[in-house]
mmJSON file of the N, C-alpha and C atoms, coordinates in Angstrom:
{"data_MODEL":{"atom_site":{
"group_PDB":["ATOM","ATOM","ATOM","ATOM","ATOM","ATOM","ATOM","ATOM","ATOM","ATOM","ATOM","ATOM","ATOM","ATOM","ATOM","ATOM","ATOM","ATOM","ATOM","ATOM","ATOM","ATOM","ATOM","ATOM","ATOM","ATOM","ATOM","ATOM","ATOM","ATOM","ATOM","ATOM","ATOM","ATOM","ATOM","ATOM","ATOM","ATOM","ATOM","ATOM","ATOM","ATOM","ATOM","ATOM","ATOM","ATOM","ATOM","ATOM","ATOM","ATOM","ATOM","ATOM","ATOM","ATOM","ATOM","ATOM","ATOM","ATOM","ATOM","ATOM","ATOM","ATOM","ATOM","ATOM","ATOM","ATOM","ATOM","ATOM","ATOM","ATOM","ATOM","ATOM","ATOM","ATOM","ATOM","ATOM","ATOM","ATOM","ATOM","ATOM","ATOM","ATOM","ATOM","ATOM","ATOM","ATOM","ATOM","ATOM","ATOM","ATOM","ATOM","ATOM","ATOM","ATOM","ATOM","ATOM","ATOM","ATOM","ATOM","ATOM","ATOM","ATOM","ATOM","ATOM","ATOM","ATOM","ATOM","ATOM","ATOM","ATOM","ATOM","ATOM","ATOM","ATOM","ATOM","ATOM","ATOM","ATOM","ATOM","ATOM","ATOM","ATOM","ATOM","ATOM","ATOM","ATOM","ATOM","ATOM","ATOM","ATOM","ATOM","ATOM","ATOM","ATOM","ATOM","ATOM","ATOM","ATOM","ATOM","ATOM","ATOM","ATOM","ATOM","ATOM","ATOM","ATOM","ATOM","ATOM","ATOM","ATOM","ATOM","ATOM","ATOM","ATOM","ATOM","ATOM","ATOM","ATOM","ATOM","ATOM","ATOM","ATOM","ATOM","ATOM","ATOM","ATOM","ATOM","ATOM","ATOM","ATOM","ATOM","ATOM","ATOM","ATOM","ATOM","ATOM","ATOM","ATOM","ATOM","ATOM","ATOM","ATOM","ATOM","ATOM","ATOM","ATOM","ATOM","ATOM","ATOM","ATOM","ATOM","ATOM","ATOM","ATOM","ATOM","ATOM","ATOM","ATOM","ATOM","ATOM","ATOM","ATOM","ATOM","ATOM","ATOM","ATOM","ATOM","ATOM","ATOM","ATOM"],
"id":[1,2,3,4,5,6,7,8,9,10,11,12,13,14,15,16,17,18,19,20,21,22,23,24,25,26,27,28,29,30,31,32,33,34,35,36,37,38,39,40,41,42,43,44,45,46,47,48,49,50,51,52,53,54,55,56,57,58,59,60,61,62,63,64,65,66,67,68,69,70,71,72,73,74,75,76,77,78,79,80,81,82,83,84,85,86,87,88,89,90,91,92,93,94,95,96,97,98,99,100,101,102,103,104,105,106,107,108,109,110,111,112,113,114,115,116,117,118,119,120,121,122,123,124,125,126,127,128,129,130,131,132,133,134,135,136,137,138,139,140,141,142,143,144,145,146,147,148,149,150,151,152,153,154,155,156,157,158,159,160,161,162,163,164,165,166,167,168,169,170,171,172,173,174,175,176,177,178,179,180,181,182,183,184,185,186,187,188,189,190,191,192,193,194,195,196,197,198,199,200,201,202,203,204,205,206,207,208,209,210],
"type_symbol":["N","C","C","N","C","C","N","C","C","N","C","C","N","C","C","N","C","C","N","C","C","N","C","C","N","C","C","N","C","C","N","C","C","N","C","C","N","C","C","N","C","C","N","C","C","N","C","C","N","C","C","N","C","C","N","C","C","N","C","C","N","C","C","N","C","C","N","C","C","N","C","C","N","C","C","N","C","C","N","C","C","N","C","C","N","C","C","N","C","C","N","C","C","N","C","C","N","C","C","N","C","C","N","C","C","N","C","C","N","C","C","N","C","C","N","C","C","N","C","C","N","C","C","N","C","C","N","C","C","N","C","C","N","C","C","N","C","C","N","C","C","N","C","C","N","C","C","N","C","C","N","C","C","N","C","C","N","C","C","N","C","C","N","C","C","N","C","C","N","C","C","N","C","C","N","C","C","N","C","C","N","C","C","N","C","C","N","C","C","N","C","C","N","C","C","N","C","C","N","C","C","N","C","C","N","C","C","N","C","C"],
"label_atom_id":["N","CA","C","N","CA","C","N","CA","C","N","CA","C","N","CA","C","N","CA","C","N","CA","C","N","CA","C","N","CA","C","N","CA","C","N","CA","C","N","CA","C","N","CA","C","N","CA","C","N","CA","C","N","CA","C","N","CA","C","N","CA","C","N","CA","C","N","CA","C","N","CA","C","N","CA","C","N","CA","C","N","CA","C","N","CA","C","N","CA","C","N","CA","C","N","CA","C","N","CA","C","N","CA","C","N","CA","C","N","CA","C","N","CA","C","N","CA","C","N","CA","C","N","CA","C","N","CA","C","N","CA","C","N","CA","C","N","CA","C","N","CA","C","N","CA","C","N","CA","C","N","CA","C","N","CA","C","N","CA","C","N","CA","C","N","CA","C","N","CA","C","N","CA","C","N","CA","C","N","CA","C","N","CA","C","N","CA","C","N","CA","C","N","CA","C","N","CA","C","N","CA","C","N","CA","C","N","CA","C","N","CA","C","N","CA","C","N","CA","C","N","CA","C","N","CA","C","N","CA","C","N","CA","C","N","CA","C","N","CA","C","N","CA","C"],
"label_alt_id":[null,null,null,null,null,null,null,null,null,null,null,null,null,null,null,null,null,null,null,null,null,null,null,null,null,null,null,null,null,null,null,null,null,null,null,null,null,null,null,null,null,null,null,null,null,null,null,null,null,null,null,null,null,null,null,null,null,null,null,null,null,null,null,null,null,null,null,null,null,null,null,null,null,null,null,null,null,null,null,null,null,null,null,null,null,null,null,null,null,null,null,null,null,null,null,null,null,null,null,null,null,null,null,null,null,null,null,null,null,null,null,null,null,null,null,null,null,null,null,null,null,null,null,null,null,null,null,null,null,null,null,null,null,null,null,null,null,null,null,null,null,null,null,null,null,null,null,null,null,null,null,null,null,null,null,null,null,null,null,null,null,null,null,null,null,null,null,null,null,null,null,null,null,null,null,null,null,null,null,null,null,null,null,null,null,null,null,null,null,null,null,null,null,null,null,null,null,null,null,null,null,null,null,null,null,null,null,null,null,null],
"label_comp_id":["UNK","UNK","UNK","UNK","UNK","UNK","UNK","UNK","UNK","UNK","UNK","UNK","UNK","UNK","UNK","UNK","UNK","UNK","UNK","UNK","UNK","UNK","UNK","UNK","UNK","UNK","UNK","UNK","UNK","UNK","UNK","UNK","UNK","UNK","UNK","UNK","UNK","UNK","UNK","UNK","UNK","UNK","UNK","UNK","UNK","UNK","UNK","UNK","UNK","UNK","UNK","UNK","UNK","UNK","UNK","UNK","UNK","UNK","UNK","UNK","UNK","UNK","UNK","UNK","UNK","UNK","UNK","UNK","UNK","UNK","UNK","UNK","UNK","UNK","UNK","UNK","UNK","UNK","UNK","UNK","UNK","UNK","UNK","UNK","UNK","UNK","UNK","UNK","UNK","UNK","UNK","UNK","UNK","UNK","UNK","UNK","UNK","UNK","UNK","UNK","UNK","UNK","UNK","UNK","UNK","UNK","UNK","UNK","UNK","UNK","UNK","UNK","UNK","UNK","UNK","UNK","UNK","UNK","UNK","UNK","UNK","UNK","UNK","UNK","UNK","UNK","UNK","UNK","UNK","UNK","UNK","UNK","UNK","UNK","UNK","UNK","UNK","UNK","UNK","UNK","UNK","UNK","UNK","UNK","UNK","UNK","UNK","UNK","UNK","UNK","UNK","UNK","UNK","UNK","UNK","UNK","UNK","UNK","UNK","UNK","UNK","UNK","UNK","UNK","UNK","UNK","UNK","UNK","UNK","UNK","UNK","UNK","UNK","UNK","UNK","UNK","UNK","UNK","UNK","UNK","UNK","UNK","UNK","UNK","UNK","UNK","UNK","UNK","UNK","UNK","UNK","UNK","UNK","UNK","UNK","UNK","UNK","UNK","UNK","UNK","UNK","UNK","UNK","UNK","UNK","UNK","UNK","UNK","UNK","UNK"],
"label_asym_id":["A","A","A","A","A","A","A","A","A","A","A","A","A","A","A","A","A","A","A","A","A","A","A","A","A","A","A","A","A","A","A","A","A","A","A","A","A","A","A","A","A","A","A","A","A","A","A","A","A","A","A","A","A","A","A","A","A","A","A","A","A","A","A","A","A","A","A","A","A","A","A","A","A","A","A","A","A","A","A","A","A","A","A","A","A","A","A","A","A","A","A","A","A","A","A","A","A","A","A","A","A","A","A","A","A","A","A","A","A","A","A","A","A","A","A","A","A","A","A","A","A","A","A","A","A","A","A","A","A","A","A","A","A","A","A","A","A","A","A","A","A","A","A","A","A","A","A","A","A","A","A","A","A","A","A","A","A","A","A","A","A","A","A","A","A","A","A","A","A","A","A","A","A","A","A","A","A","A","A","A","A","A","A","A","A","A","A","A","A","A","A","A","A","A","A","A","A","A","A","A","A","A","A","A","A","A","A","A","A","A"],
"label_entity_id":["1","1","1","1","1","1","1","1","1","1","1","1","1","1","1","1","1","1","1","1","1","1","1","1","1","1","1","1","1","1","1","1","1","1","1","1","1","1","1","1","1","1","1","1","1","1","1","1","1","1","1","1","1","1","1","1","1","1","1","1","1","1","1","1","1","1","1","1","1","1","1","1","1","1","1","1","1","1","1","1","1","1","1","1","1","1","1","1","1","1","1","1","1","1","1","1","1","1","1","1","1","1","1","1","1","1","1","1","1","1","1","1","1","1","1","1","1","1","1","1","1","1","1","1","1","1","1","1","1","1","1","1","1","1","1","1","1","1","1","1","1","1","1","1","1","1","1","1","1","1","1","1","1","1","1","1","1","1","1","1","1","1","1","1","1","1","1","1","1","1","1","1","1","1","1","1","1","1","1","1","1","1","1","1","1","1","1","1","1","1","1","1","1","1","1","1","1","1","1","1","1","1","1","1","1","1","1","1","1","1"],
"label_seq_id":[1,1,1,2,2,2,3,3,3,4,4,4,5,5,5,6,6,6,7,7,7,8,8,8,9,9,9,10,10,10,11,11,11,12,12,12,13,13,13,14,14,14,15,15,15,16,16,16,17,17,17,18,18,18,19,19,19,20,20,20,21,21,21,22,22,22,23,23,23,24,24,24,25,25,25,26,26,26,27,27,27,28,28,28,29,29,29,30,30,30,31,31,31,32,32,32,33,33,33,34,34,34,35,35,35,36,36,36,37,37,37,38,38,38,39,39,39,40,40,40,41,41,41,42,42,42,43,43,43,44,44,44,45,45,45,46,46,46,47,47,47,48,48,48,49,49,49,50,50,50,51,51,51,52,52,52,53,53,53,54,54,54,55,55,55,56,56,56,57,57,57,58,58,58,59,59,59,60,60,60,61,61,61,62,62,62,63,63,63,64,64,64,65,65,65,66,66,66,67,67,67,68,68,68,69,69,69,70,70,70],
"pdbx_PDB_ins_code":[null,null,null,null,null,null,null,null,null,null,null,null,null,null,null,null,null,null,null,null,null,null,null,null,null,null,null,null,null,null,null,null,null,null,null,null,null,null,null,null,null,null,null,null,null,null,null,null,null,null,null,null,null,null,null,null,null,null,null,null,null,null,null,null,null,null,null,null,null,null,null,null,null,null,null,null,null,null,null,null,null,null,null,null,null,null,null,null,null,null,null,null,null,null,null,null,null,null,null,null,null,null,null,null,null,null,null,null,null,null,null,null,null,null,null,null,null,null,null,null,null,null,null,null,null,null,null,null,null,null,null,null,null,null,null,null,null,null,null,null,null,null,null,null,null,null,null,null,null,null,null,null,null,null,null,null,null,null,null,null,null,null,null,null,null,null,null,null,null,null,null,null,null,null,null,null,null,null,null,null,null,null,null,null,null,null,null,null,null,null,null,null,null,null,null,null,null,null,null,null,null,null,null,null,null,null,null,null,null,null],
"Cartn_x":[13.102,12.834,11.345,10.563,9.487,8.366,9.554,9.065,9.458,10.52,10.729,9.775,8.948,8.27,6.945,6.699,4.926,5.604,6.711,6.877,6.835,6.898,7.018,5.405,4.599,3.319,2.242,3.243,2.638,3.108,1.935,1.863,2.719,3.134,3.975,3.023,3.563,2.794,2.789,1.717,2.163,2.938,3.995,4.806,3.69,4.409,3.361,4.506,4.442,5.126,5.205,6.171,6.275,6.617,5.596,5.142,5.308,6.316,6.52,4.817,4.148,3.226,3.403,3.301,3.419,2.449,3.118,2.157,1.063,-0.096,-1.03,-0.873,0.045,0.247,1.482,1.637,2.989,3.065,3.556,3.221,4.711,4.867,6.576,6.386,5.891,6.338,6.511,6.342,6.098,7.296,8.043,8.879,9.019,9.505,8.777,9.439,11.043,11.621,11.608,10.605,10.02,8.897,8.167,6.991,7.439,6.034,6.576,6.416,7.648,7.884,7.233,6.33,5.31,3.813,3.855,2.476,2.97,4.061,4.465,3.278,3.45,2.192,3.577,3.737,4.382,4.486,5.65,5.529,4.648,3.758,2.762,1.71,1.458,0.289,-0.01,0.658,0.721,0.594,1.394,1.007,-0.497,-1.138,-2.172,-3.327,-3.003,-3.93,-3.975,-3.018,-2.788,-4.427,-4.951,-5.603,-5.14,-5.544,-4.564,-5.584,-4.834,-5.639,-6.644,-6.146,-7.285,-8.45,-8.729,-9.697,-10.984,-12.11,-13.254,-14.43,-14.532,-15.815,-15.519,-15.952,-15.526,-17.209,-16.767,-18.072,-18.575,-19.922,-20.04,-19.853,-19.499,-19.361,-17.845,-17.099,-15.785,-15.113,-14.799,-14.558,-13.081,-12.426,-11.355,-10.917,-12.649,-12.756,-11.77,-11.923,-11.437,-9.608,-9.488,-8.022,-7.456,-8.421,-8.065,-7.799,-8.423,-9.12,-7.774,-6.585,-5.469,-5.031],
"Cartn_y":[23.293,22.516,22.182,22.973,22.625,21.9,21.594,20.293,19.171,19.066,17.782,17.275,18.356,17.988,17.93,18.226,18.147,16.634,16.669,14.656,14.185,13.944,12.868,12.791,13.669,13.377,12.526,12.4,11.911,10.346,9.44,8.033,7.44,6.513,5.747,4.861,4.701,3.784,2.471,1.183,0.01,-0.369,-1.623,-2.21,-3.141,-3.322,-4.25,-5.005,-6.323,-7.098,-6.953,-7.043,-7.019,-8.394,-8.475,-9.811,-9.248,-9.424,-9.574,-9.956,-9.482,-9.735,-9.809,-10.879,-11.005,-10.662,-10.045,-9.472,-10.179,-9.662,-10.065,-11.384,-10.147,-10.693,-11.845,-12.059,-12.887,-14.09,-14.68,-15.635,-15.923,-17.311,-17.961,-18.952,-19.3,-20.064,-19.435,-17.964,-16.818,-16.85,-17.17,-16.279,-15.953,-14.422,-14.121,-14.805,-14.783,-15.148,-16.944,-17.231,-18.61,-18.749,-17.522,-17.514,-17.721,-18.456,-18.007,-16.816,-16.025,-15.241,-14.872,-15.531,-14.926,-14.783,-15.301,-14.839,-13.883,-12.936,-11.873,-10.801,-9.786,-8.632,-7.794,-6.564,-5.731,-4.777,-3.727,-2.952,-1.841,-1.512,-0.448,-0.945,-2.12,-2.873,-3.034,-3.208,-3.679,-2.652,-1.335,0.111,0.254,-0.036,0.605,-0.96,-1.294,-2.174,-1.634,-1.181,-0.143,0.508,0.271,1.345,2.39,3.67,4.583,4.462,4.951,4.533,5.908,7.435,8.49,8.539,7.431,7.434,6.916,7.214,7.186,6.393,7.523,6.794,6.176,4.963,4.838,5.079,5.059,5.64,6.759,7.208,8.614,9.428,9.39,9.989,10.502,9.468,10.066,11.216,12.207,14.0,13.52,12.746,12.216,11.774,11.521,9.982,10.892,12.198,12.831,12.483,12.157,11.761,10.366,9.748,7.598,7.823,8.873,8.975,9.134,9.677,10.162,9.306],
"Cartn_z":[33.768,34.949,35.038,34.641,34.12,33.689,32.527,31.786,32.735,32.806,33.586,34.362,35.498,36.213,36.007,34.649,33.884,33.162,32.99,32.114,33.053,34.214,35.619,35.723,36.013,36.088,34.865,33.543,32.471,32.451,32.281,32.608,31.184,31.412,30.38,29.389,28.427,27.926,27.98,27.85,28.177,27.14,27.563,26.823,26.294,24.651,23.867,23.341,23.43,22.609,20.791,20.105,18.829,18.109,17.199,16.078,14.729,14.038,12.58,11.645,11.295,10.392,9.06,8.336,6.793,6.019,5.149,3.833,3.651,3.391,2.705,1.028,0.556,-1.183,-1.281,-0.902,-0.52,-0.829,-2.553,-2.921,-2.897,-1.934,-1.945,-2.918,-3.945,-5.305,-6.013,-6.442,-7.304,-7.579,-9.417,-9.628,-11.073,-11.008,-12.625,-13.432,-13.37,-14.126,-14.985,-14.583,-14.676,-15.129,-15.169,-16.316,-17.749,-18.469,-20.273,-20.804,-21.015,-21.904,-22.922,-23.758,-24.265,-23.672,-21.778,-21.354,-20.246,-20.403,-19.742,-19.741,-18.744,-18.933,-18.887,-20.079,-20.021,-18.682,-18.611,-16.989,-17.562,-18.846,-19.071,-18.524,-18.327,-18.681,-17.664,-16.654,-15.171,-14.178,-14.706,-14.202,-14.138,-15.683,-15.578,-14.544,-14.102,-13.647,-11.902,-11.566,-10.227,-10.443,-9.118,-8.465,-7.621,-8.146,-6.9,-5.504,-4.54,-3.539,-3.21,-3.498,-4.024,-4.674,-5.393,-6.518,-5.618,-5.757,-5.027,-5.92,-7.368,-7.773,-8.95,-9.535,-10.807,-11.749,-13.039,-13.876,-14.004,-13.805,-14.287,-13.088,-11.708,-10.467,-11.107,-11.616,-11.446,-12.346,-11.646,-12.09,-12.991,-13.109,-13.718,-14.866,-15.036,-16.506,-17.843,-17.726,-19.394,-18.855,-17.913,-18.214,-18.498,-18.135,-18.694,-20.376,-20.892,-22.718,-23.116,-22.488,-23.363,-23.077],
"occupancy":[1.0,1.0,1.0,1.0,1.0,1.0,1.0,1.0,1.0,1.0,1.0,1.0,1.0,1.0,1.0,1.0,1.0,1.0,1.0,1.0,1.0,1.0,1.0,1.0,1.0,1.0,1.0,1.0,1.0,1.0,1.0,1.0,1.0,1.0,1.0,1.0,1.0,1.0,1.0,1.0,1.0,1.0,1.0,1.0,1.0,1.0,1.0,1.0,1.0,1.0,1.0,1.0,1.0,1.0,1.0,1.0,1.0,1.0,1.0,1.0,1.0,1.0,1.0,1.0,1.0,1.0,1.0,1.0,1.0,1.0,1.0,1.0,1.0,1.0,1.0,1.0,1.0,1.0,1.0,1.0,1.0,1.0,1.0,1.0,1.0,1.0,1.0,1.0,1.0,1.0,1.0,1.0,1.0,1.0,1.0,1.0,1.0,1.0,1.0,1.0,1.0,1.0,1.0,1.0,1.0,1.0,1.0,1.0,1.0,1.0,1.0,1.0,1.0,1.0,1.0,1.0,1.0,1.0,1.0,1.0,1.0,1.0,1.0,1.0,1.0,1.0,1.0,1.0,1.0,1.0,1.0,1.0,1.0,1.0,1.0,1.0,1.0,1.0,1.0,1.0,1.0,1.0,1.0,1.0,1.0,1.0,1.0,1.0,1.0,1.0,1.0,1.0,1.0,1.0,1.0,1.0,1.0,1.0,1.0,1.0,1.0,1.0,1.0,1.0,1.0,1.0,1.0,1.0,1.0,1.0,1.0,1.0,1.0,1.0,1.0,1.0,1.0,1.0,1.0,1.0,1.0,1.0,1.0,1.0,1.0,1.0,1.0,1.0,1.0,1.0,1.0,1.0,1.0,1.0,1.0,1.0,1.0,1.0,1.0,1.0,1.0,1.0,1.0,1.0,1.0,1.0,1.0,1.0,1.0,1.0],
"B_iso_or_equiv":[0.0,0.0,0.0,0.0,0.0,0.0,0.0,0.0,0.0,0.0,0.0,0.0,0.0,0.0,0.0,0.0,0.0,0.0,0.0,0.0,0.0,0.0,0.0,0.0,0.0,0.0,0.0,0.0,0.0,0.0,0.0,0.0,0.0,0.0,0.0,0.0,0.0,0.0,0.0,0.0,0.0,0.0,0.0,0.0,0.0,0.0,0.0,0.0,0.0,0.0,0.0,0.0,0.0,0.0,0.0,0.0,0.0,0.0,0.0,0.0,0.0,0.0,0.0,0.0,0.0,0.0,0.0,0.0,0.0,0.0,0.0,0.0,0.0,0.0,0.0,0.0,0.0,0.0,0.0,0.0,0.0,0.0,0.0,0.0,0.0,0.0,0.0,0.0,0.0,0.0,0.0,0.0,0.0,0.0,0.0,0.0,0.0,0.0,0.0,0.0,0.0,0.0,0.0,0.0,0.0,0.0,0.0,0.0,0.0,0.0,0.0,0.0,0.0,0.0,0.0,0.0,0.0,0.0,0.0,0.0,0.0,0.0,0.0,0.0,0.0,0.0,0.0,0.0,0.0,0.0,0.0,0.0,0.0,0.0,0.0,0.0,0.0,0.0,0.0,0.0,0.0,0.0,0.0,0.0,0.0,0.0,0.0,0.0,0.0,0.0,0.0,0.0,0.0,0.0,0.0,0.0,0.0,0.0,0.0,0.0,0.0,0.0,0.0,0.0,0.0,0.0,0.0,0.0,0.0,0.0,0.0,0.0,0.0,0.0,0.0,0.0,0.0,0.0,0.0,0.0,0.0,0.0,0.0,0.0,0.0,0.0,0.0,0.0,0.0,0.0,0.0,0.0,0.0,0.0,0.0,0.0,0.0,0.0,0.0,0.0,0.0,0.0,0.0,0.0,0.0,0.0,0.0,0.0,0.0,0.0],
"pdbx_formal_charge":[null,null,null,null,null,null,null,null,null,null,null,null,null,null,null,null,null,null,null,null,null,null,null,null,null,null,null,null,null,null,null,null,null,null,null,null,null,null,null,null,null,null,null,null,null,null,null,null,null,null,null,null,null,null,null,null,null,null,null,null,null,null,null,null,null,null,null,null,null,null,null,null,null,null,null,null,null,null,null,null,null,null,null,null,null,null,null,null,null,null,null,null,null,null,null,null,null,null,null,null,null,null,null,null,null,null,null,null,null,null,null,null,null,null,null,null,null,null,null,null,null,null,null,null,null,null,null,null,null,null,null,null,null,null,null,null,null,null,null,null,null,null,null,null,null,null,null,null,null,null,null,null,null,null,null,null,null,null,null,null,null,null,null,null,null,null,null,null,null,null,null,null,null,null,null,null,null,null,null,null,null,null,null,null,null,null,null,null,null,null,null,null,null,null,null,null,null,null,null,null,null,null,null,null,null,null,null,null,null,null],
"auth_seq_id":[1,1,1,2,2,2,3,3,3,4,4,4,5,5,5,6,6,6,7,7,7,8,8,8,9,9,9,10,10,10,11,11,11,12,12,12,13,13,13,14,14,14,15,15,15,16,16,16,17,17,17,18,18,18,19,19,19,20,20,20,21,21,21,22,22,22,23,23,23,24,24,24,25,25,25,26,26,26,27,27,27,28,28,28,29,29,29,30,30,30,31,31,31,32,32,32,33,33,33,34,34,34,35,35,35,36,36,36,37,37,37,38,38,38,39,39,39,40,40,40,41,41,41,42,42,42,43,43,43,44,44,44,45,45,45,46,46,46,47,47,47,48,48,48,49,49,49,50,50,50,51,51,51,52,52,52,53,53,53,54,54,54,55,55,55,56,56,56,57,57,57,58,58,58,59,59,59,60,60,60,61,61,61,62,62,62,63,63,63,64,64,64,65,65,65,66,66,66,67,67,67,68,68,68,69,69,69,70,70,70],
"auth_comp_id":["UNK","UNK","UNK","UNK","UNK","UNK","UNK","UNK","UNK","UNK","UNK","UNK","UNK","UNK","UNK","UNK","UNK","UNK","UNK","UNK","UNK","UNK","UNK","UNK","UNK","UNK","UNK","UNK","UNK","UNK","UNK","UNK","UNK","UNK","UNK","UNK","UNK","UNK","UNK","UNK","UNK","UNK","UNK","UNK","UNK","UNK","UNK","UNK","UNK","UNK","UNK","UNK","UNK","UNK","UNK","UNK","UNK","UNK","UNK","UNK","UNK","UNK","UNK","UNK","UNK","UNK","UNK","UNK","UNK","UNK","UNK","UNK","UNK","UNK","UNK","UNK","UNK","UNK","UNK","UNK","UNK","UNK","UNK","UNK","UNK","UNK","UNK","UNK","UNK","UNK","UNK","UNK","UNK","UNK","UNK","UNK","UNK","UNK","UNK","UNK","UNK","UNK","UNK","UNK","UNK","UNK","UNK","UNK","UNK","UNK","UNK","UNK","UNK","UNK","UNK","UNK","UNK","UNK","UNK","UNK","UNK","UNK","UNK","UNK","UNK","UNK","UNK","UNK","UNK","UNK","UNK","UNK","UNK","UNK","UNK","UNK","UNK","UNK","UNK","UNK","UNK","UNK","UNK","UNK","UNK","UNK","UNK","UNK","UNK","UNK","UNK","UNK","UNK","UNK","UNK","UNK","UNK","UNK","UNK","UNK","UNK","UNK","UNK","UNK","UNK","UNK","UNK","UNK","UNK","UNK","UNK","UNK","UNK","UNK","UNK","UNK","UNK","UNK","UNK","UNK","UNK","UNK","UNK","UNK","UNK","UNK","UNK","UNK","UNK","UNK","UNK","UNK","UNK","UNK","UNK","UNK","UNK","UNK","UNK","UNK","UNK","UNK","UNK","UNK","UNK","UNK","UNK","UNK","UNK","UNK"],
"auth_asym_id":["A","A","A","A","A","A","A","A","A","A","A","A","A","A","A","A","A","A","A","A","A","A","A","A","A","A","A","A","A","A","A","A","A","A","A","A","A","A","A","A","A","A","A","A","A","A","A","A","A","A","A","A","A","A","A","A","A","A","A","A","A","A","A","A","A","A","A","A","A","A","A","A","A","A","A","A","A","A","A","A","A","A","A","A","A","A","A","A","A","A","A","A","A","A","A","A","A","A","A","A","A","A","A","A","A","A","A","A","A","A","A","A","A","A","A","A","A","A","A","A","A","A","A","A","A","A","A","A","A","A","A","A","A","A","A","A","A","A","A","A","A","A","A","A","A","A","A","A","A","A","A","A","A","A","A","A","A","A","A","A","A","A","A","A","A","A","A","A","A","A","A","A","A","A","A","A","A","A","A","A","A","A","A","A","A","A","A","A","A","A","A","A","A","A","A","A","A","A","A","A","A","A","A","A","A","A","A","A","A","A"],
"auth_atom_id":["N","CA","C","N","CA","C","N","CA","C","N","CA","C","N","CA","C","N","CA","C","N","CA","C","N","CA","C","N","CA","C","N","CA","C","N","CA","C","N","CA","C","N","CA","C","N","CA","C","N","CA","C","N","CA","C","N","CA","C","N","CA","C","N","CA","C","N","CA","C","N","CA","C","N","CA","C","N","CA","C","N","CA","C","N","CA","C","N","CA","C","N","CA","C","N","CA","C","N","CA","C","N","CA","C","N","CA","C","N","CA","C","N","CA","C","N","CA","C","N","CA","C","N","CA","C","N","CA","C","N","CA","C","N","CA","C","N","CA","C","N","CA","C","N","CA","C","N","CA","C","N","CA","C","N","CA","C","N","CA","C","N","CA","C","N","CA","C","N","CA","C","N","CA","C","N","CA","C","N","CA","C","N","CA","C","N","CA","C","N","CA","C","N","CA","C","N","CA","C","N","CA","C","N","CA","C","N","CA","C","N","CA","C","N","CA","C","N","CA","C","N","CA","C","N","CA","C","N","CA","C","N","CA","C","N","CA","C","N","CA","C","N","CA","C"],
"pdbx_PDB_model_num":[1,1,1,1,1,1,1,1,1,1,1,1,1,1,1,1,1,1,1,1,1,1,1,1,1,1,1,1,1,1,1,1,1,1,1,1,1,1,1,1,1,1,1,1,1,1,1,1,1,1,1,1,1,1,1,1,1,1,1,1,1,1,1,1,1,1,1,1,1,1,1,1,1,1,1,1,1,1,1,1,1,1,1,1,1,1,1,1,1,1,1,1,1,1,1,1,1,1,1,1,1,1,1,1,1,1,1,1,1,1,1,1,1,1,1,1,1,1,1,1,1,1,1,1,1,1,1,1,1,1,1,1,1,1,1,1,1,1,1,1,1,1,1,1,1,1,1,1,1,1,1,1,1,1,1,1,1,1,1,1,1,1,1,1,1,1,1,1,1,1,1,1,1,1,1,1,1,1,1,1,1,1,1,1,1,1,1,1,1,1,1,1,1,1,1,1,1,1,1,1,1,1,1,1,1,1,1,1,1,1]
}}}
C-alpha cells in the first residue's frame, strides 16, 4: 500500500510525439546483386574494413596492433 502511495506523488512523464527517423546509410538505388561481379569486395574483405566501435587509438597508442599481424 505503500508503494502505491509514494507512485501517486511521482510526476508523469511528458508525452512526446513519435517520428520514424531514417538511417543515416541508406542508399535506395543500392543493389548488390547488380553490381559487376568481378568488382565485388569479398565478405573477408568487407569484415575487415569494420571499425569496432571499442577501438580508441590507431598507430603506436594502440595496445592491439600485435593482433592485426596474424
Amino acid at each position: 500500500m505503500q508503494v502505491f502511495e509514494s507512485l501517486r506523488c511521482i510526476q508523469h512523464a511528458p508525452g512526446v510525439q513519435m517520428q520514424e527517423v531514417p538511417p543515416d546509410f541508406y542508399i535506395p538505388d543500392f543493389d548488390e546483386d547488380e553490381q559487376n561481379p568481378d568488382e565485388r569486395v569479398d565478405q573477408h574483405t568487407q569484415d575487415k574494413q569494420i571499425q569496432r566501435e571499442d577501438e580508441y587509438y590507431d598507430g603506436d597508442n594502440d595496445n592491439d596492433h600485435h593482433m592485426e599481424d596474424s
